[in-house]
C-alpha positions as CSV (number, residue, x, y, z in Angstrom):
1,X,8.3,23.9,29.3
2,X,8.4,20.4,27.9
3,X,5.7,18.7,26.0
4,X,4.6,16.7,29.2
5,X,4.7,19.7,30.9
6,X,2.4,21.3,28.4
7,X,0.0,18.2,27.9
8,X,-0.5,18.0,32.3
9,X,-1.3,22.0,32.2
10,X,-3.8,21.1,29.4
11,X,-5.1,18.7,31.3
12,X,-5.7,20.4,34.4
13,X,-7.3,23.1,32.3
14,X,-9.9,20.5,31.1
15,X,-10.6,19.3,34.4
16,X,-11.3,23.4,35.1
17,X,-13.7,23.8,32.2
18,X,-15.6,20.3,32.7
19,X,-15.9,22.0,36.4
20,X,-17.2,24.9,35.6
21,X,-19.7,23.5,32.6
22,X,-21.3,21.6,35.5
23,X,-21.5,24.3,37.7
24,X,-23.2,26.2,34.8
25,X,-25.4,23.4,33.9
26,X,-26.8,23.0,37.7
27,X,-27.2,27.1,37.8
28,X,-29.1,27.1,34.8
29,X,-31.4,24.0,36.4
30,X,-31.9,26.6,39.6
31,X,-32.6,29.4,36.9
32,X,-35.7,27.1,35.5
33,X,-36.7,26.1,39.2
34,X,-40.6,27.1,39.3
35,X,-40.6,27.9,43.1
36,X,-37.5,30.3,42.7
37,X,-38.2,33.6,42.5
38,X,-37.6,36.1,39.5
39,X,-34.5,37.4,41.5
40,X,-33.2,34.1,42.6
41,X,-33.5,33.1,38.4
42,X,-31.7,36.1,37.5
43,X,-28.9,35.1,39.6
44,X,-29.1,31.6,38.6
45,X,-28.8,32.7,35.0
46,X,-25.9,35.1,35.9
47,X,-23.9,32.5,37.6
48,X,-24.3,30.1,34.3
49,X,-23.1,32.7,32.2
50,X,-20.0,33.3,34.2
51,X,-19.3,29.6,34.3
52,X,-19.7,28.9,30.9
53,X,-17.7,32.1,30.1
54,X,-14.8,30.8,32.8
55,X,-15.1,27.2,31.0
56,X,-14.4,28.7,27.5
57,X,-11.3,30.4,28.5
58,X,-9.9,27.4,30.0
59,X,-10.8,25.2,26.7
60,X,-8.8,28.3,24.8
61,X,-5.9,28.1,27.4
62,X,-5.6,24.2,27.2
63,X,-5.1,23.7,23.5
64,X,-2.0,22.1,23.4
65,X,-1.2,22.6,20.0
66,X,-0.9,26.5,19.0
67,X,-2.0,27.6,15.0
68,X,0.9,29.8,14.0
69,X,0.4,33.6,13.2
70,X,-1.7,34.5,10.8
């Protein structure tokens, strides 16, 4: 894989996490909605913690440039 070829797959990984930060971001404003109810929040809150979990591994799959072994 070429360096371009690395740097686009990065990118497209960004684009994935800044997806699924804003889907967790607009869960966790459903989560605080006073007229949901305590299930509906639960869910809410669930679904932002899967997002935010799916946007961290595509930040750790997108770095480009790799530490060696430690």
């Amino acid at each position: 894989m070429t360096d371009a070829e690395k740097l686009q797959a990065a990118l497209v990984r960004h684009d994935y996490a800044a997806w699924y930060m804003l889907d967790a971001i607009s869960a966790l404003l459903e989560a605080t909605d006073f007229d949901a109810t305590p299930a509906l929040r639960h869910k809410a809150r669930y679904a932002a913690k899967r997002d935010l979990q799916a946007a961290c591994k595509a930040l750790q799959q997108a770095q480009v440039i790799r530490e060696g072994p430690e």
